[in-house]
C-alpha positions as CSV (number, residue, x, y, z in Angstrom):
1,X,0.0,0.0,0.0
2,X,1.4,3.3,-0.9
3,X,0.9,6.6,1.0
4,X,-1.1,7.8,-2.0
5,X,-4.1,5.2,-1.2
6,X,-7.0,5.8,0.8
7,X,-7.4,3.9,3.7
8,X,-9.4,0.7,3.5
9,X,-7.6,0.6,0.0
10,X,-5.7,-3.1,0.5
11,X,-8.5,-4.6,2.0
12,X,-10.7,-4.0,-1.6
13,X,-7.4,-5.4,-3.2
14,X,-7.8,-9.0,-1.3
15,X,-4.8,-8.2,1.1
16,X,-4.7,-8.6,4.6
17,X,-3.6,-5.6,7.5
18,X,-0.7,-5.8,8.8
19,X,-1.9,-6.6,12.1
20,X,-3.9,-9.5,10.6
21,X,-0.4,-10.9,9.3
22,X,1.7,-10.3,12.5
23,X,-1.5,-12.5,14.3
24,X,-0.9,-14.9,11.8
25,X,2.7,-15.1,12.1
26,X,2.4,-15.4,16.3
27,X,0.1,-18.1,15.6
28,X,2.6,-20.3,13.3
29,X,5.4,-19.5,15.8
30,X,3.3,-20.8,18.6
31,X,2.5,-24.2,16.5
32,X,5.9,-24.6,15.8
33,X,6.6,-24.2,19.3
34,X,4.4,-26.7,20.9
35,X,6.0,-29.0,17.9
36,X,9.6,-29.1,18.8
37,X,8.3,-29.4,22.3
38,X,6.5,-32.4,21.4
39,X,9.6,-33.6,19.1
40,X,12.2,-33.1,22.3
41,X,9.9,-34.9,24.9
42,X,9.9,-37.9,22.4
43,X,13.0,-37.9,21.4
44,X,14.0,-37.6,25.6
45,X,11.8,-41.0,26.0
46,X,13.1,-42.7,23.5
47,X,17.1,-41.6,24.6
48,X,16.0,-42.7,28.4
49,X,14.4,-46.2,27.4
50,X,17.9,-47.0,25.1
51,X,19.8,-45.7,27.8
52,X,17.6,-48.2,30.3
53,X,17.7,-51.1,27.6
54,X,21.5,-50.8,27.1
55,X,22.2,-50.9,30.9
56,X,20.3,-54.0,31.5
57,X,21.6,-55.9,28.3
58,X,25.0,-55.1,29.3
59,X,24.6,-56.2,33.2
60,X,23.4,-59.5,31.9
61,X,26.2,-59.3,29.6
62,X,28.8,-59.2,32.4
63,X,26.6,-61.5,35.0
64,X,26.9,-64.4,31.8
65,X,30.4,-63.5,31.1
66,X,31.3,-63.5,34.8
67,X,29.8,-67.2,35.1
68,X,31.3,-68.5,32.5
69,X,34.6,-67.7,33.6
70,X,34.0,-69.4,37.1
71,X,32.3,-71.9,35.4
72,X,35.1,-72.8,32.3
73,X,38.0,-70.3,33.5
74,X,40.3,-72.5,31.2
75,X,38.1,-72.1,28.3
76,X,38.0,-68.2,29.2
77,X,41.6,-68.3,29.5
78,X,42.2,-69.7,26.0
79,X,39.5,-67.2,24.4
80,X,41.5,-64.6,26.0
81,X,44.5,-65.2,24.7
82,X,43.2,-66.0,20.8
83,X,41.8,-62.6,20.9
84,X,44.6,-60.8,22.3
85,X,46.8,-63.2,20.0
86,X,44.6,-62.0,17.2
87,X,44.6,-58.0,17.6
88,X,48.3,-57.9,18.3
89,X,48.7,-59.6,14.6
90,X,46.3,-57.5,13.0
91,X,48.0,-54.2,14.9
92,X,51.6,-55.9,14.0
93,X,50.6,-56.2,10.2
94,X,50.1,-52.4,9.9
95,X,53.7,-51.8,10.8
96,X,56.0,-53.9,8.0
């Protein structure tokens, strides 16, 4: 709208007042809003219950591991020293 027009001008002309846009715009900023709010509480959960799933898996992980090596410790022993046996070539390789 130029300074020439009448008032009441942009409303013939199908546009909306400026105030009309700025409510507008609050609106879509306030949607947004609540969205990424919704987005980071999910996204929290979902972190929390991996965190909580990861934590149990890996106790049982050490409890089994544990009782294998009271149970077997010469069996443990031997896997032990194939897999140390087995890095120490593949880190020896990188050298010649």
């Amino acid at each position: 709208m130029s300074d020439n027009e009448p008032q009441g001008t942009q409303e013939r002309r199908g546009e909306q007042p400026a105030s009309t846009w700025q409510q507008t715009g609050a609106e879509m900023a306030g949607e947004a809003k609540d969205g990424v709010e919704r987005v980071a509480t999910t996204v929290r959960d979902a972190a929390a219950s991996a965190r909580d799933t990861i934590a149990t898996r890996g106790s049982q992980a050490i409890e089994s591991t544990g009782q294998m090596v009271r149970d077997q410790p010469m069996t443990a022993l031997a896997v032990t020293g194939l897999a140390c046996f087995a890095i120490g070539m593949m880190i020896g390789r990188g050298r010649y």
